[in-house]
C-alpha positions as CSV (number, residue, x, y, z in Angstrom):
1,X,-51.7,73.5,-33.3
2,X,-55.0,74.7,-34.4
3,X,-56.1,77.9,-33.6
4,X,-59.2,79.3,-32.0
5,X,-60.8,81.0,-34.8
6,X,-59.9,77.7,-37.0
7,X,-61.7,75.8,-34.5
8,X,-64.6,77.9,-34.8
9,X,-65.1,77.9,-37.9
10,X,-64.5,73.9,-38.3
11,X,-67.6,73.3,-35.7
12,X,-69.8,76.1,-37.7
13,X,-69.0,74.4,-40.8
14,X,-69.5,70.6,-39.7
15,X,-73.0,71.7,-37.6
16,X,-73.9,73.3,-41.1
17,X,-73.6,70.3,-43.4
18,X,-75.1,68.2,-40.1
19,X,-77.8,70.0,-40.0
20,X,-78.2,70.5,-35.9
21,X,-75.9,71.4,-33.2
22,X,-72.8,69.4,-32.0
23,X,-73.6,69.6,-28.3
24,X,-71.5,66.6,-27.6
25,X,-68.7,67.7,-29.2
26,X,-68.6,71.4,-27.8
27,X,-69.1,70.0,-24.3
28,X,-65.7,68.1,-25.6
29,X,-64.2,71.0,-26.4
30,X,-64.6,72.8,-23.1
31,X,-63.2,70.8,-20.5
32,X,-59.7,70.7,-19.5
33,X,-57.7,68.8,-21.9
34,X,-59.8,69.6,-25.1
35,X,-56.8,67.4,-27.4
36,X,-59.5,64.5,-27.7
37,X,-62.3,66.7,-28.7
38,X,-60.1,68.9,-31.1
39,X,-59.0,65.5,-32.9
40,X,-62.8,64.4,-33.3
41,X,-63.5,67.3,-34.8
42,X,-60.6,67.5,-37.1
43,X,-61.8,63.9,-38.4
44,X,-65.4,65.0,-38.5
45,X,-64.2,68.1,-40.5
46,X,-62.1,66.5,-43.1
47,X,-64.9,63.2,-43.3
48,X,-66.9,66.1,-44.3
49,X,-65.0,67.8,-47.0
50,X,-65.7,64.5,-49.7
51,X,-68.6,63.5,-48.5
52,X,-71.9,63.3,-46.2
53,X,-71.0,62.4,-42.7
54,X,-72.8,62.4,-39.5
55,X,-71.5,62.5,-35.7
56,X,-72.6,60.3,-33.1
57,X,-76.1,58.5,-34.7
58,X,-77.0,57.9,-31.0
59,X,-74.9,57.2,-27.8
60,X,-73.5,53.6,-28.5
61,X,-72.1,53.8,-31.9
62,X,-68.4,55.3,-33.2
63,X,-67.6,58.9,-33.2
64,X,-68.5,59.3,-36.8
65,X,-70.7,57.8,-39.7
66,X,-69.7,58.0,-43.3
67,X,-72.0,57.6,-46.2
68,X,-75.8,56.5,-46.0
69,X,-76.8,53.5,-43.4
70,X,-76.6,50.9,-46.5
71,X,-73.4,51.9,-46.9
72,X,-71.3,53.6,-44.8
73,X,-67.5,53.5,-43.1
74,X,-67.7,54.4,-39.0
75,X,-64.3,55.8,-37.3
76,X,-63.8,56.1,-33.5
77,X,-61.4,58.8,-32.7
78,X,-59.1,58.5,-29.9
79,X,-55.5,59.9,-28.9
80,X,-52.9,58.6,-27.0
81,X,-49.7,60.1,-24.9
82,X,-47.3,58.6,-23.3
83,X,-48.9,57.1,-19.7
84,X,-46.1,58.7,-17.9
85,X,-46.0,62.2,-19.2
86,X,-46.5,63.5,-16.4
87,X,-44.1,61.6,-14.2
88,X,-41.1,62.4,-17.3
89,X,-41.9,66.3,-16.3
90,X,-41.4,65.6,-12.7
91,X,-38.3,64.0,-13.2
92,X,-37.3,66.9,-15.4
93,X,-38.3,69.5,-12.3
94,X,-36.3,67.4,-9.8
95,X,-32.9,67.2,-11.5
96,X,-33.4,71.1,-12.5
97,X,-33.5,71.3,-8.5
98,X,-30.7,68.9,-8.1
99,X,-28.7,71.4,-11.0
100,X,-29.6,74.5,-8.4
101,X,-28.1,72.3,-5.1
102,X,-25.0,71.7,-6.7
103,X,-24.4,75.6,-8.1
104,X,-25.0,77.0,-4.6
105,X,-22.6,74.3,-2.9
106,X,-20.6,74.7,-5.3
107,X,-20.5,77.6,-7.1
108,X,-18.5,77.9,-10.8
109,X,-16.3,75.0,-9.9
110,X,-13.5,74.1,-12.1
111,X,-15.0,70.5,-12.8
112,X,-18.0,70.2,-14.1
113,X,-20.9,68.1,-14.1
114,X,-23.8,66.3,-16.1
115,X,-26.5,64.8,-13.7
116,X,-27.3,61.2,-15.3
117,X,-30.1,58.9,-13.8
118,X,-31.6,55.5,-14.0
119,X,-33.8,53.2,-12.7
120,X,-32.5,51.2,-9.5
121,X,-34.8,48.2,-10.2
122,X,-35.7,48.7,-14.4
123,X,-38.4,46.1,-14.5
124,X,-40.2,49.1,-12.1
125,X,-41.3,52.1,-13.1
126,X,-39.7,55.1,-11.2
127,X,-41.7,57.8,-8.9
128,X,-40.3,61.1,-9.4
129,X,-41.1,62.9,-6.0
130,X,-43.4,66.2,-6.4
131,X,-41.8,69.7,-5.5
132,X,-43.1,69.7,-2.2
133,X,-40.9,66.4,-1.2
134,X,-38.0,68.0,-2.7
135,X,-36.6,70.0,0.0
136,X,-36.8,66.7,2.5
137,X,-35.2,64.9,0.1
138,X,-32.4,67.3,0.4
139,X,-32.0,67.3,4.0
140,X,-31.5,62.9,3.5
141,X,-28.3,61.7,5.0
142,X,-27.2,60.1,2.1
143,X,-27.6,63.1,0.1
144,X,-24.8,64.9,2.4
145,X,-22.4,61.9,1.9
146,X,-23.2,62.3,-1.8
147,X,-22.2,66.0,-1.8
148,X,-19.0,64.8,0.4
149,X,-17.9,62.5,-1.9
150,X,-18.5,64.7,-4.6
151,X,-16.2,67.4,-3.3
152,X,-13.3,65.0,-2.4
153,X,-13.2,64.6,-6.6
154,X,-15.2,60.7,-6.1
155,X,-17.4,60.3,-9.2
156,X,-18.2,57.0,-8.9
157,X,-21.0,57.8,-5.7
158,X,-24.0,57.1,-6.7
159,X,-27.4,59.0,-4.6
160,X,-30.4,56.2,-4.3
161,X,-33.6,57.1,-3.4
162,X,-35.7,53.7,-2.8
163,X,-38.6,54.7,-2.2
164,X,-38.8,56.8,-5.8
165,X,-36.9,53.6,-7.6
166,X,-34.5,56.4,-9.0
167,X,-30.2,56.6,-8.5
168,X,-28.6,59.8,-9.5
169,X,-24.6,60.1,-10.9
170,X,-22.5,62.9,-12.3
171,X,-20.5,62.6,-15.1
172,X,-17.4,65.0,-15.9
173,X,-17.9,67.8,-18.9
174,X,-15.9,69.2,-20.9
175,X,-17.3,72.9,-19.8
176,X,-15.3,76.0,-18.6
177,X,-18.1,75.9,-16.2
178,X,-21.7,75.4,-14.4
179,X,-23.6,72.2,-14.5
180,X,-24.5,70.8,-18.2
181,X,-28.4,69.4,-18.8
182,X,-29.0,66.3,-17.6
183,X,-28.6,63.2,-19.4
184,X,-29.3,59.3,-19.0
185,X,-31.7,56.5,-20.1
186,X,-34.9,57.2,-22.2
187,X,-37.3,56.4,-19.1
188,X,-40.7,55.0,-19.2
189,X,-40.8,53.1,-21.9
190,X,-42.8,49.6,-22.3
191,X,-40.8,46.4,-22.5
192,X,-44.0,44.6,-23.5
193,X,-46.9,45.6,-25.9
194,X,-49.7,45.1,-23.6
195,X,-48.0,48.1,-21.6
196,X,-47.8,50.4,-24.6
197,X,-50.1,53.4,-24.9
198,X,-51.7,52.8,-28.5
199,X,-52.3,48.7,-27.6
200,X,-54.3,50.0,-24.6
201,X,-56.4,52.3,-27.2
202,X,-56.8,49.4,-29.5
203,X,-57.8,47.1,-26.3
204,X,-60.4,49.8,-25.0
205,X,-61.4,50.4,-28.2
206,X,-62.5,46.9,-29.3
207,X,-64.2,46.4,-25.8
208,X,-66.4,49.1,-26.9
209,X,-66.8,47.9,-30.3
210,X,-68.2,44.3,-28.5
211,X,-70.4,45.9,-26.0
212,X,-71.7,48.2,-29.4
213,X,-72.2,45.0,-31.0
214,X,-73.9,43.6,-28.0
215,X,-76.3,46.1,-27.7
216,X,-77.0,46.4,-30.9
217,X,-77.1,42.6,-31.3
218,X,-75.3,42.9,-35.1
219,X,-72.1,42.0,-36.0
220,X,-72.7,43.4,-39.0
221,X,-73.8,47.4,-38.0
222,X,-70.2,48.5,-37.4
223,X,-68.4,46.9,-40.3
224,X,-65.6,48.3,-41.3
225,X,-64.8,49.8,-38.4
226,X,-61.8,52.2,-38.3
227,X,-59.7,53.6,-35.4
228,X,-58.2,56.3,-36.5
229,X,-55.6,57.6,-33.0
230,X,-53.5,60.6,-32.6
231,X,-50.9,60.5,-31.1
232,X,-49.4,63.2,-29.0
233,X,-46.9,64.6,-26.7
234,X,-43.1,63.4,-27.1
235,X,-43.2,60.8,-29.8
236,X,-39.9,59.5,-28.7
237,X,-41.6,57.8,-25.6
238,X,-44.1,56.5,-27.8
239,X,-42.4,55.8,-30.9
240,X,-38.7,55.3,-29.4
241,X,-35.5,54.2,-31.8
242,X,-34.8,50.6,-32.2
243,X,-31.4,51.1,-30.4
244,X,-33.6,51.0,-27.3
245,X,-34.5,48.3,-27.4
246,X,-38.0,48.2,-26.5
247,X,-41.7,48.6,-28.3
248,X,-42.1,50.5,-31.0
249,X,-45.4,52.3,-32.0
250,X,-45.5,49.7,-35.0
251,X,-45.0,47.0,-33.0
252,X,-47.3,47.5,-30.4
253,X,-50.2,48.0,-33.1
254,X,-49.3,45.0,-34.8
255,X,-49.4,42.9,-31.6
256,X,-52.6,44.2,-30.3
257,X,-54.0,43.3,-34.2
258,X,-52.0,40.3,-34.9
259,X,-52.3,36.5,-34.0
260,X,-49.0,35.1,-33.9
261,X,-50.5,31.6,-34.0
262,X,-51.3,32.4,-37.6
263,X,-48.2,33.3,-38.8
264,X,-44.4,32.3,-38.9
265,X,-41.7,32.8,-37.2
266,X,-40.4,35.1,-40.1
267,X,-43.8,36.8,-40.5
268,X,-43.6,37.7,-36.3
269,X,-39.9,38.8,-36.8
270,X,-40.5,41.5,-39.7
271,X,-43.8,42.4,-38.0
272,X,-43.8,42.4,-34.1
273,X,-40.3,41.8,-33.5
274,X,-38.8,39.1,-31.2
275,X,-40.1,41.2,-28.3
276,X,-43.0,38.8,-28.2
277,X,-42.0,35.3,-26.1
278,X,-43.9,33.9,-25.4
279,X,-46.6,34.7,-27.5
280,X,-49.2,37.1,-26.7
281,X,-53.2,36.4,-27.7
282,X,-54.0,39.5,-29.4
283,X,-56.5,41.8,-28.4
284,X,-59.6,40.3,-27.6
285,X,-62.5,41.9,-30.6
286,X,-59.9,43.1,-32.3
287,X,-61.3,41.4,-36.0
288,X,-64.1,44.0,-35.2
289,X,-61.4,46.2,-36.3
290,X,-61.0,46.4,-40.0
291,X,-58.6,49.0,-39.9
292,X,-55.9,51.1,-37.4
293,X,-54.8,54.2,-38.6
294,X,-52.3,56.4,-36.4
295,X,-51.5,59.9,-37.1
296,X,-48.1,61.5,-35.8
297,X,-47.4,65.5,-36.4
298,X,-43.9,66.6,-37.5
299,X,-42.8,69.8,-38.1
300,X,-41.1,70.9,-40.9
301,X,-40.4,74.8,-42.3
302,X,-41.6,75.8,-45.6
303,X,-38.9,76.1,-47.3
304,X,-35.9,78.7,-46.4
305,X,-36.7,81.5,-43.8
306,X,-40.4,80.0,-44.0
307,X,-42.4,79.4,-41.2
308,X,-42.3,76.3,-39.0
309,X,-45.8,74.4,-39.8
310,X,-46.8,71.1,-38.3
311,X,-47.6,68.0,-41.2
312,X,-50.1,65.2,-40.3
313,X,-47.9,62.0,-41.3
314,X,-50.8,58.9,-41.1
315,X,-49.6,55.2,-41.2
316,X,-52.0,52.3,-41.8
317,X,-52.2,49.1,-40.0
318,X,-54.2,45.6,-40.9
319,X,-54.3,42.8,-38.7
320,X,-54.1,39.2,-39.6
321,X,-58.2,38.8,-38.2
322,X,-59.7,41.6,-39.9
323,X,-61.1,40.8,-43.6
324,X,-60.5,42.4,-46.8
325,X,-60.9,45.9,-47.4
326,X,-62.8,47.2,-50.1
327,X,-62.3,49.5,-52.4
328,X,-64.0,51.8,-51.6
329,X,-63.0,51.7,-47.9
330,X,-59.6,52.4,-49.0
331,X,-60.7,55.4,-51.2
332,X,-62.8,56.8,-48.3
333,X,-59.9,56.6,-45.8
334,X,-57.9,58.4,-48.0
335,X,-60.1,61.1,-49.1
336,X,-60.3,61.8,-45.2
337,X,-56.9,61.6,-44.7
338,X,-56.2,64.1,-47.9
339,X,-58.4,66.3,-46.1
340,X,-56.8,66.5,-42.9
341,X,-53.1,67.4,-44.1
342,X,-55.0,70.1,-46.1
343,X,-55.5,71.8,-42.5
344,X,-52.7,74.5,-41.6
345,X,-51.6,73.5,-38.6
346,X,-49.0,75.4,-36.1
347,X,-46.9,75.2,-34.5
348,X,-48.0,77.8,-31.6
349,X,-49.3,78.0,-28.3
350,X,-52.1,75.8,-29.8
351,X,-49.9,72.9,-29.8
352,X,-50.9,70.1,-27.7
353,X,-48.0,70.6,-25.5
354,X,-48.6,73.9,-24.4
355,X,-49.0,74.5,-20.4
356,X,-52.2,76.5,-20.2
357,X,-51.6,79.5,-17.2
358,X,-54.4,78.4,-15.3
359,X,-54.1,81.6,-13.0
360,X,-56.4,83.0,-15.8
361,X,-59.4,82.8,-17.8
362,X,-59.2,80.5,-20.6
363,X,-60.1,83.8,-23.0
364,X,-56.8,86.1,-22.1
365,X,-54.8,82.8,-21.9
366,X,-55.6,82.6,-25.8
367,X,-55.8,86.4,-26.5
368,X,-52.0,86.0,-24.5
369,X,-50.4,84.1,-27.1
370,X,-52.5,84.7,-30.2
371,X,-50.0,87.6,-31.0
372,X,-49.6,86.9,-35.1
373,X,-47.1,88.4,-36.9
374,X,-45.8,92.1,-37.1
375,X,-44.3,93.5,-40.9
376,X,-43.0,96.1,-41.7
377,X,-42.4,97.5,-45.4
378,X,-40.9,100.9,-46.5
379,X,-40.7,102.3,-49.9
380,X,-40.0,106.3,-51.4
381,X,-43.6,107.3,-50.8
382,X,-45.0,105.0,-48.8
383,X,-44.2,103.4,-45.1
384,X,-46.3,100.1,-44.3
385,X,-46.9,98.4,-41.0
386,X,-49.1,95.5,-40.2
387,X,-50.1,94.8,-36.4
388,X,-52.0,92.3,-35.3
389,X,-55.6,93.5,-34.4
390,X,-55.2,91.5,-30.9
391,X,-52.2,93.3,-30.0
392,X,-53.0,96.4,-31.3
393,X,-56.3,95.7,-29.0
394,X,-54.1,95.2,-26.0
395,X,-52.2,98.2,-26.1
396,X,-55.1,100.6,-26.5
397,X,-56.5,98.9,-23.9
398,X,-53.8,100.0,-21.6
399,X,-53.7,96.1,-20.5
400,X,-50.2,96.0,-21.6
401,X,-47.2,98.5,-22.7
402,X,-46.2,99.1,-25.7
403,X,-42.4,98.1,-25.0
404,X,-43.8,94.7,-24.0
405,X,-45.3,93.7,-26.9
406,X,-42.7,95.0,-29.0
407,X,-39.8,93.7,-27.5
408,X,-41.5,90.2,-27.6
409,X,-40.8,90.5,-31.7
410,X,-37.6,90.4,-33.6
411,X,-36.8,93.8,-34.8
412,X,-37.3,97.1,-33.2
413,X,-41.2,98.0,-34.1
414,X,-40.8,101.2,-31.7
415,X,-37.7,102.2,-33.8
416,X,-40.4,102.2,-37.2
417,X,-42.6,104.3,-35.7
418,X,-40.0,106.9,-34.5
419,X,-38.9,106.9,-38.1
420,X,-41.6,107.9,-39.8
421,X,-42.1,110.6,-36.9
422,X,-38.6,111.7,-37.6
423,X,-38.8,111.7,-41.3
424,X,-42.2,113.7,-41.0
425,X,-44.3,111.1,-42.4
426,X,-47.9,111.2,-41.5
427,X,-50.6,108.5,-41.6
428,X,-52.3,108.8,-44.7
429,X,-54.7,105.3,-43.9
430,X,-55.2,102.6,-41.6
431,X,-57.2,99.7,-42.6
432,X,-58.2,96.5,-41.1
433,X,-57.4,93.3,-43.0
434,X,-59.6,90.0,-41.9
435,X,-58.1,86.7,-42.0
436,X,-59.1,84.0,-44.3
437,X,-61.5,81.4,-44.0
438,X,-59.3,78.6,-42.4
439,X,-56.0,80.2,-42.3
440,X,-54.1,80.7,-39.0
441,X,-53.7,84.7,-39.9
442,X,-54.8,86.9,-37.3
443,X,-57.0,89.6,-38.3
444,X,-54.6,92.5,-38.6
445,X,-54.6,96.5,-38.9
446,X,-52.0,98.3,-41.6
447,X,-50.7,101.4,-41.0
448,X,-49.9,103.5,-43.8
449,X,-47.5,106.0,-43.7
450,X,-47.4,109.0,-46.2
451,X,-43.9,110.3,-48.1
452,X,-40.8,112.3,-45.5
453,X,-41.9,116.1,-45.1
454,X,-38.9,118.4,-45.3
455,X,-39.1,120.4,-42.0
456,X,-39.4,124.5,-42.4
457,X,-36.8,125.7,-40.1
458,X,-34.1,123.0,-39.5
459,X,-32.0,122.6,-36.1
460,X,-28.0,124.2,-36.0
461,X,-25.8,121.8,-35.9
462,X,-23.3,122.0,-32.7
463,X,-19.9,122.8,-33.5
C-alpha cells in the first residue's frame, strides 16, 4: 500500500520538521507486523503537512500533538483487523484440503460439488484445525462414512467435527466438472458490540486515556482527544452487510461512544440498531474521547485502462458524552484528513494483506515485488524502452533470468529487444530516470534505440 521509498521519505521529512530523530517510531517500523507503525506515520505525515506537530511529547501521552501546548488537538493512532483473521485463513486452507480429498477419491465425477460449512453450535466460535491435524482428521471414521454416503448419491450427510465446532455439506453445481470454491456463512462475526474489533480499540483506548489523565492528574491536558483507527484486512468481517444480521462497524462505534440511557428508543434504533437488549453501559472514559474517526481503504482504477489505486475513505463519529467540538477542531481534522488521501497509495505487495516470504531477508522480499512497470514505445526513428532500475539490477546481477522477469509482464519484452536487433537498430542512449518525491514510481532506466539499418548483403530467399 505504501511503498518503501515512500516510507522513507515520509520519516525523513516528519524527523525534519521535528527537529530530532523518530526512534520510537522506526523501532515501530521494524518489527514484524509494521501496519501499526506505518499508520502512525501516515497520521504524523499528513498532521504535518498544515501545520506544526510533534510525536510522542513523552511516554504517557497520545501518539501525536497538534499545535502549541495552549492550544493543541492530540490523536492516538491505532488499527484494527478482524480478531479471527487468522482462524478465517485456516478455515480457507482446510476446505482447499477437503477440495483435494474429494478429486483424488473421486476424480472428474459427473456430479459436482460446492463444500459449504457452518458452525455446529453458532453462539461459539469455530477452531479451524492447523495443517498438521489435517491428515488425522482424514483418517476419522466418520469422515469414511461421509465419503460413503457421498458416493451412494446422499447429499444430505453432513461431516461434524466437535471438537473444531465446524460441520461440513456439499451442495450440487451446475459444473461439467471438478469441485467449485467453497461457500457458506460469513464466519466470525460479532453478535454483540463489546465483541467487535473497533469497540475493543475504543475500550483500550480510553483506559489509556484515564490512566494518562491519572498520571498526569488533568482532565484537562488531553482535551480533545481524537482516535483516529484503521482498519484493515477483509472489511467484510468487520464492516459486514446488514443482511447478516449482526454488528456493523457503525454500530459497534456508536455503542462503545453512546449511552443509551440518554437517548430514545428511536435515537438507539437509527443509531446502534436493536442489537442492543438489554442495554449496554458504554465504554467506560469514553467522554475522554471527543472524537472517533475510522479510516477504510477502497480501491478504485483511475479511470479506463488506469491503474488500480487504493482511496482513504474516513467517517466521523461523536458520542452522546463527549462535548462540543470547536471549530477549529473540526478544521484541524480535516486538514489532516485532506492530507492523507493526497498520499498515492497501492495497491501492491505493500498492501497490508500481503504474506511476507519469511524464508528471506526482509530486503530481497521488497526488491522481489518492487518490480514497477515496463513500456515500451516505437516510432520511425526512434525505439523507447523503460525498465525498472530494480529489475534491470536483478538481471545483471545474474540473480535472476531474463525470461523470468519478462514473462512475469504482459507483452513480450524479449520479443522488443529482438526487434530492434532484427531491424538493425542500435542503442543510441540509455538514461536513468529517478522517481519523484512521493510517487510510487520506481526509478527506471530508458533504452533508446536508434532508426532500422538496411543490411549490406541480404539472405536468398528459399524457393
Amino acid at each position: 500500500m505504501i511503498s518503501e521509498n515512500q516510507i522513507r521519505e515520509m520519516l525523513e521529512l516528519c524527523e525534519s520538521r521535528i527537529g530530532r530523530p523518530l526512534k520510537r517510531l522506526r523501532e515501530a517500523l521494524r518489527v514484524e507486523d509494521p501496519v501499526p507503525g506505518i499508520w502512525e506515520l501516515l497520521l504524523l505525515y499528513a498532521a504535518l503537512q498544515t501545520e506544526k506537530a510533534v510525536h510522542e511529547p513523552d511516554e504517557a501521552t497520545p501518539d501525536i500533538q497538534i499545535g502549541t501546548p495552549g492550544d493543541c488537538l492530540w490523536i492516538e493512532a491505532t488499527t484494527v483487523s478482524h480478531r479471527d483473521e487468522k482462524s478465517v485463513e485456516k478455515l480457507s486452507r482446510f476446505v482447499d484440503r477437503i477440495h483435494s480429498e474429494l478429486r483424488m477419491k473421486f476424480g472428474a465425477a459427473q456430479q459436482s460439488y460446492s463444500v459449504e460449512y457452518d458452525c455446529l453450535d453458532p453462539s461459539r466460535e469455530c477452531n479451524p484445525p492447523e495443517e498438521n491435524q489435517f491428515n488425522s482428521l482424514f483418517k476419522l471414521a466418520s469422515w469414511k462414512e461421509f465419503l460413503t454416503a457421498v458416493a451412494s448419491g446422499d447429499l444430505s450427510v453432513t461431516w461434524e467435527l466437535q471438537d473444531q465446532n465446524l460441520r461440513f455439506m456439499l451442495r450440487s453445481c451446475k459444473m461439467q466438472h471438478g469441485y467449485s470454491s467453497s461457500g457458506g456463512p460469513v464466519l466470525f462475526l460479532p453478535a454483540h458490540p463489546a465483541e467487535h474489533p473497533v469497540y475493543r480499540a475504543i475500550r483500550k483506548k480510553a483506559k489509556q486515556a484515564r490512566e494518562w489523565t491519572k498520571r498526569h492528574q488533568s482532565e484537562e491536558k488531553f482535551q480533545p482527544l481524537v482516535v483516529w483507527i484503521a482498519a484493515v484486512g477483509d472489511l467484510s468481517q468487520i464492516d459486514p452487510d446488514a443482511g447478516h444480521n449482526k454488528v456493523t462497524l457503525r454500530q459497534a462505534v456508536l455503542g462503545a461512544l453512546c449511552d443509551p440511557s440518554e437517548m430514545s428508543v428511536l435515537e438507539q434504533y437509527n443509531s446502534v440498531g436493536t442489537w442492543w437488549d438489554p442495554p449496554q453501559q458504554p465504554v467506560s472514559g469514553a467522554r475522554r474521547i471527543a472524537l472517533v474517526c475510522v479510516t477504510v481503504f477502497e480501491q478504485r482504477q483511475d479511470g479506463y485502462g488506469g491503474p488500480l489505486r487504493l482511496y482513504p475513505k474516513t467517517t466521523f463519529y461523536r458520542g452522546t458524552q463527549a462535548g462540543r467540538l470547536p471549530d477549529s477542531v473540526k478544521a484541524r481534522i480535516r486538514n489532516v484528513n485532506k492530507a492523507l488521501s493526497c498520499v498515492q497509495y497501492g495497491p501492491g505487495w505493500e498492501a497490508w494483506n500481503h504474506k511476507h516470504d519469511k524464508t528471506v531477508t526482509p530486503a530481497k522480499d521488497r526488491a522481489r515485488y518492487a518490480g514497477g512497470v515496463i513500456s515500451y514505445s516505437k516510432g520511425s526513428d526512434v525505439m523507447k524502452i523503460k525498465i525498472p532500475a530494480e529489475l534491470l539490477t536483478r538481471v545483471l546481477s545474474g540473480e535472476e533470468s531474463a525470461n523470468s522477469i519478462w514473462s512475469s509482464y504482459s507483452g513480450d519484452t524479449g520479443a522488443f529487444f529482438k526487434e530492434a536487433l532484427d531491424e538493425g537498430r542500435k542503442i543510441i542512449n540509455t538514461s536513468f530516470i529517478d522517481r519523484q518525491a512521493g510517487s510510487r514510481d520506481e526509478p527506471s532506466v530508458e533504452i533508446q534505440f536508434g532508426p532500422p539499418t538496411e543490411p549490406l548483403i541480404r539472405k536468398l530467399k528459399s524457393n
